[in-house]
Backbone bond lengths (Angstrom), bond angles and torsions (degrees), N, CA, C in turn:
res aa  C-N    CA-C-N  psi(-1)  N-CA   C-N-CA  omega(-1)  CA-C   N-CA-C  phi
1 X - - - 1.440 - - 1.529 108.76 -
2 X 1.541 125.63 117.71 1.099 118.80 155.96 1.519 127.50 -123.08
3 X 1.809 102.36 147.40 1.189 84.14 -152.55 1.851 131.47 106.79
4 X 0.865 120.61 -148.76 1.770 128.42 175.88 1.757 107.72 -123.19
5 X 1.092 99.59 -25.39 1.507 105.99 -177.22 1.447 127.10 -126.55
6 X 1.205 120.75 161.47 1.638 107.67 -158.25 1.145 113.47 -95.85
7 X 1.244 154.08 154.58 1.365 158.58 153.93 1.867 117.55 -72.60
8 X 1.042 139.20 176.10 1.184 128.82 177.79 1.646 106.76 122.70
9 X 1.904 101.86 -170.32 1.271 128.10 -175.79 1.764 86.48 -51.27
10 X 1.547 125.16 148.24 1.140 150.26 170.17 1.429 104.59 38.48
11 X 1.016 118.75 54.45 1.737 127.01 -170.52 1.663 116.57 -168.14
12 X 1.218 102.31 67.63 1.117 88.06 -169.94 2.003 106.45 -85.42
13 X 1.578 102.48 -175.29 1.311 115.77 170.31 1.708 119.50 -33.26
14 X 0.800 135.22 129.34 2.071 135.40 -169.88 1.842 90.76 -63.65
15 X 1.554 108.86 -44.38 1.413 104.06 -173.25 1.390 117.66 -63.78
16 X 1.391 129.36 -12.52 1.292 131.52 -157.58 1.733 109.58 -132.45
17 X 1.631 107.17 26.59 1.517 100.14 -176.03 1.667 86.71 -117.35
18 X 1.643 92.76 171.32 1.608 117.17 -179.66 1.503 109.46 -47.10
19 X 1.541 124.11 115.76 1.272 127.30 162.09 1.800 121.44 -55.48
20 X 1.231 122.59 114.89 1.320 128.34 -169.67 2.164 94.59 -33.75
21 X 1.286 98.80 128.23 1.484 121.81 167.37 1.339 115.08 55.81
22 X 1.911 115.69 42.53 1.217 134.40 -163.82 1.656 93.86 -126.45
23 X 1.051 114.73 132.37 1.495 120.67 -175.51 1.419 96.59 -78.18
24 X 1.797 112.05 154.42 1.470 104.70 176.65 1.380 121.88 -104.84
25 X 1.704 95.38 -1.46 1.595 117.01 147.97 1.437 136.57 -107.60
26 X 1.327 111.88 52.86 1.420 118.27 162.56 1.243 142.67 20.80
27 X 1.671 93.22 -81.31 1.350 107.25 -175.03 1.865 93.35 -125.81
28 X 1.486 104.78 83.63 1.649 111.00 -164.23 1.471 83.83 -99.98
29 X 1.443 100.51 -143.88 1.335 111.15 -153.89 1.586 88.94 -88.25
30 X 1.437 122.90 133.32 1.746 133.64 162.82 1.273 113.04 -50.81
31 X 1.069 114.58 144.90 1.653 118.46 175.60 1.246 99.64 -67.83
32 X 1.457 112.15 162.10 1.698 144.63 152.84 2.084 80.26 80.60
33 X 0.852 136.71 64.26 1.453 164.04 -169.32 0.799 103.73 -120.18
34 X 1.887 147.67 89.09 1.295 134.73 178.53 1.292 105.78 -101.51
35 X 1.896 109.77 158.35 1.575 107.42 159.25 1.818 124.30 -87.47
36 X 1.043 96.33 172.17 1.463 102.49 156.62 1.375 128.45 -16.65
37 X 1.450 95.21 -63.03 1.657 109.17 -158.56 1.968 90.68 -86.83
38 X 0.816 145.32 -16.04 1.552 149.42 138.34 1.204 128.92 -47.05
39 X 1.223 113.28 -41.39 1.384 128.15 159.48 1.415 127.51 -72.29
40 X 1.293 116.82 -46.11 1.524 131.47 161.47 1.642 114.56 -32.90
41 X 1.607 107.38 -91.81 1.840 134.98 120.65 2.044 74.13 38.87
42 X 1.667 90.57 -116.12 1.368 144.45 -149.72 2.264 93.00 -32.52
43 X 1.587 90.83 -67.65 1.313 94.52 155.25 1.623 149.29 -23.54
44 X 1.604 99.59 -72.35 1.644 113.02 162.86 1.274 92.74 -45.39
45 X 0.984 142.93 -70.04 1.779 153.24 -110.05 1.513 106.79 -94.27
46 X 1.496 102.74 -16.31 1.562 112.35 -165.44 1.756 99.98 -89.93
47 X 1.445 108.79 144.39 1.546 122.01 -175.73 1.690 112.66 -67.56
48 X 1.360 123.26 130.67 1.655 113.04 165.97 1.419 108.38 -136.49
49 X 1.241 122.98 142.07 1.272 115.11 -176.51 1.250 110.47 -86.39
50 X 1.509 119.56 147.83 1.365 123.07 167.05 1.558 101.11 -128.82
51 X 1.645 99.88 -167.96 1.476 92.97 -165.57 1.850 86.36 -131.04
52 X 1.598 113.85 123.92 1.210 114.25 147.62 1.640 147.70 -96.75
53 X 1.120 119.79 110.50 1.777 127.20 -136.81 1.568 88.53 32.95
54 X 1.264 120.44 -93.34 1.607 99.72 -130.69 1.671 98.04 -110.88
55 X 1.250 95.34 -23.84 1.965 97.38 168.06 0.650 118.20 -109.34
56 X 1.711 110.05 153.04 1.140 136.85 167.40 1.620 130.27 -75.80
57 X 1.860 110.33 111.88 1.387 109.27 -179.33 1.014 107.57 -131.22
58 X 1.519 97.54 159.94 1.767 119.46 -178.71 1.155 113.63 -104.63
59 X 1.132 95.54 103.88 2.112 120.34 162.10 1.082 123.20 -98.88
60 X 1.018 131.06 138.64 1.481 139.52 143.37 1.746 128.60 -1.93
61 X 0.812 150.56 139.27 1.387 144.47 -157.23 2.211 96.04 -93.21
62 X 1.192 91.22 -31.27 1.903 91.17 175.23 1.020 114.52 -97.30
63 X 1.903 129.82 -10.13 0.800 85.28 160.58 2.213 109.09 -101.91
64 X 0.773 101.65 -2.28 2.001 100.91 158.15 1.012 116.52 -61.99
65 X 0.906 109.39 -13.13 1.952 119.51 160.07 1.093 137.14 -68.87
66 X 1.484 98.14 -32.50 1.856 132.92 -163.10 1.420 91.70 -90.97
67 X 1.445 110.02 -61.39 1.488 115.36 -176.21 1.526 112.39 -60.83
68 X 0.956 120.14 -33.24 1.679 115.45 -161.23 1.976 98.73 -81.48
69 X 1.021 104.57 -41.96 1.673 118.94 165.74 1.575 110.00 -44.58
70 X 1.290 96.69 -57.61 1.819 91.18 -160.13 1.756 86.96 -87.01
71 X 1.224 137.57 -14.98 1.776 131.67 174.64 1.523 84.07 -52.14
72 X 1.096 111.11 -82.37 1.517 132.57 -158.36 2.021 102.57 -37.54
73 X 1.549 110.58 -45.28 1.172 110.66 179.78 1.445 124.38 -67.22
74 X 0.831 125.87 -28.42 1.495 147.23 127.63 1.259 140.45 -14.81
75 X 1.043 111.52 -18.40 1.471 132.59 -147.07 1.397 100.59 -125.80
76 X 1.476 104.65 -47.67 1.626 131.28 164.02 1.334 109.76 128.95
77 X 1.189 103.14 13.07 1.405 87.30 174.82 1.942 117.43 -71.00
78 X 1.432 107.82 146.94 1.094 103.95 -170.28 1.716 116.48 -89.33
79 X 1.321 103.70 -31.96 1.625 104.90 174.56 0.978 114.82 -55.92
80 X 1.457 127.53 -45.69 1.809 132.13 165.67 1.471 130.38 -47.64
81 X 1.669 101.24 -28.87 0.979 114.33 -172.96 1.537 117.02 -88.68
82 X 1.813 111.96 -17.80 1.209 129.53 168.29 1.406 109.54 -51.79
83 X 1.837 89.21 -58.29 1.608 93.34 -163.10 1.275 119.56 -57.79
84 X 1.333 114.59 -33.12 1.849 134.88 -168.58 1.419 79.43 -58.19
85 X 0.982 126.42 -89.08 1.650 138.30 -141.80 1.717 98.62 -59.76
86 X 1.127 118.32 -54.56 1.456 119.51 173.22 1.689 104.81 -38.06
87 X 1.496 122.10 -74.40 1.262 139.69 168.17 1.604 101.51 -24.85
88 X 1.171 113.20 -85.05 1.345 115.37 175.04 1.651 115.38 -21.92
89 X 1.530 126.61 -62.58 1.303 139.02 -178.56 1.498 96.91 -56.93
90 X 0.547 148.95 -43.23 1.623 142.04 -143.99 1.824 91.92 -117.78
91 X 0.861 141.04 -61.01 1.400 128.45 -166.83 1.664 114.05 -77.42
92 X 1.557 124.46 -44.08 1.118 125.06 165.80 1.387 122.52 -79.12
93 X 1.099 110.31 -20.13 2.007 137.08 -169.93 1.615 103.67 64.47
94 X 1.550 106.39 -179.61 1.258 122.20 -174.68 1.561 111.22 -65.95
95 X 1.217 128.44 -33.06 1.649 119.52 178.87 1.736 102.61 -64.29
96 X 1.183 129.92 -57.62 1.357 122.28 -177.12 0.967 122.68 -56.46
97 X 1.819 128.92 -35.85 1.367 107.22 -174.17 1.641 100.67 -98.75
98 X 1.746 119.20 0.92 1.472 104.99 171.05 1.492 114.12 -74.86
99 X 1.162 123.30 -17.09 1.740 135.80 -169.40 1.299 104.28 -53.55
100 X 1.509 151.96 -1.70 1.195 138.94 154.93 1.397 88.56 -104.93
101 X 1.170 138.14 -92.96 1.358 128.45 167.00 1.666 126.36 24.73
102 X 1.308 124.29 -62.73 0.977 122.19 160.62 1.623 140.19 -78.87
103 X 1.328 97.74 -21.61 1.505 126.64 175.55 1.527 104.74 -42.55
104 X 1.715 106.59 142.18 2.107 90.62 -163.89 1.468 93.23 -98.70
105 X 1.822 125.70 159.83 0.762 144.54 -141.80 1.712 113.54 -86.42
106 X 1.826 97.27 132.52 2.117 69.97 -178.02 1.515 109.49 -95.17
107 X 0.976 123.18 167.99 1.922 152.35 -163.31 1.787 96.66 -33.25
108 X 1.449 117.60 -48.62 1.118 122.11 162.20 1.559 112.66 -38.36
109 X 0.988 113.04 -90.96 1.835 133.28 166.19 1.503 106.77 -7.68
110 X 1.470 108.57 -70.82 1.176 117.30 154.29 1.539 145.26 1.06
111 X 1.508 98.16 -85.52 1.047 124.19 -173.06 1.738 104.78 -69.78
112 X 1.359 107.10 -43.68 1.350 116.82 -168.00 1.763 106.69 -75.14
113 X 1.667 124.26 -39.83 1.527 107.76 140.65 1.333 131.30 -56.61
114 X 1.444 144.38 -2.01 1.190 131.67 152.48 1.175 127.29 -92.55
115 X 1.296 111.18 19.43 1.659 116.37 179.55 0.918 82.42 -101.77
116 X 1.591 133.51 -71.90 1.451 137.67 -171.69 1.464 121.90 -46.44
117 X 1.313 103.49 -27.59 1.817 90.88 159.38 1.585 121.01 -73.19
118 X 1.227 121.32 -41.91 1.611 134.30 171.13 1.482 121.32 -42.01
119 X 1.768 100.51 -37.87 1.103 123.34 160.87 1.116 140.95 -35.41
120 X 1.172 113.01 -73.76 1.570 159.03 164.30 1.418 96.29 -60.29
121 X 1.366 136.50 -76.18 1.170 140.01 163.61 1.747 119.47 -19.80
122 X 1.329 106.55 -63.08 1.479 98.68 -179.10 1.580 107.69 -71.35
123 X 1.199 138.11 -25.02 1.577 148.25 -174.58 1.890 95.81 -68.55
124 X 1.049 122.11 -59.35 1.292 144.21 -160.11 2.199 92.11 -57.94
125 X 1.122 90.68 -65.95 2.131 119.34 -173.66 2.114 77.49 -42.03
126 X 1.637 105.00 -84.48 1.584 122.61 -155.18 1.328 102.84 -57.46
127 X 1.290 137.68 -10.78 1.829 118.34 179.73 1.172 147.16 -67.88
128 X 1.970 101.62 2.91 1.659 108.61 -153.07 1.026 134.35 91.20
129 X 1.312 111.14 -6.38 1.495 107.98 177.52 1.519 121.48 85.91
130 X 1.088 136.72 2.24 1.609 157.82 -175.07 1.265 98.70 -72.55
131 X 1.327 133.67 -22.64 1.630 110.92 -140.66 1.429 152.34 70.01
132 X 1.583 95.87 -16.23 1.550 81.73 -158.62 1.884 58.75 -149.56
133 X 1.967 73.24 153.01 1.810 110.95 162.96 1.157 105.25 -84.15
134 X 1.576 95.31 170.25 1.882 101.57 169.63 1.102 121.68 -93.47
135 X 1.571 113.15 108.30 1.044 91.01 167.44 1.807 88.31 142.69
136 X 1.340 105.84 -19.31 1.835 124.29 177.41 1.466 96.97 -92.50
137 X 1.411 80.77 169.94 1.789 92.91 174.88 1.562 95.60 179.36
């Protein structure tokens, strides 16, 4: 103990504690200091022109983003096509984009799976007996 008062765990020195209505971060973070996710935000959000066939329009930078992704998916590319569908799952979720998906089949639909079983069916009967087509495994 020196002094009248003690030094130690949660006690520090009298000379070295917070001055009444003195921040104990000073020189903290400066105002108008944005994060990431503000910056990100701010970005998407900002106008760019593109050109559709023959005019020129101003969209959004996410969604020229959106479009240039699903062009590309289209096209066949498959990484684009990941992302679309991933994107899709997660922002609309699985009930919205299963809603055609589950929807029951019309007469067309139909008909065109029972050829394909007959199909398959007569291929399956004529092979020899192996099990397997050429070309499966």
């Amino acid at each position: 103990m020196i002094g009248n008062y003690e030094v130690g765990w949660c006690k520090p020195p009298v000379g070295h504690r917070f001055k009444k209505g003195q921040s104990g971060n000073p020189k903290g973070r400066t105002r108008g200091t944005r994060n990431l996710k503000t910056d990100l935000r701010e970005l998407l959000q900002a106008k760019v022109v593109v050109r559709e066939g023959e005019h020129p329009v101003r969209i959004s930078t996410q969604q020229a983003l959106l479009k240039s992704t699903l062009l590309r998916a289209l096209k066949g590319d498959a990484r684009a096509t990941t992302n679309i569908l991933n994107l899709m799952v997660r922002v609309l979720g699985v009930e919205e984009t299963a809603g055609d998906v589950l929807a029951p089949l019309s007469e067309d639909e139909n008909a065109l799976l029972a050829a394909f079983e007959r199909r398959r069916a007569r291929r399956g009967s004529g092979s020899g007996g192996s099990g397997q087509e050429g070309g499966e495994s």
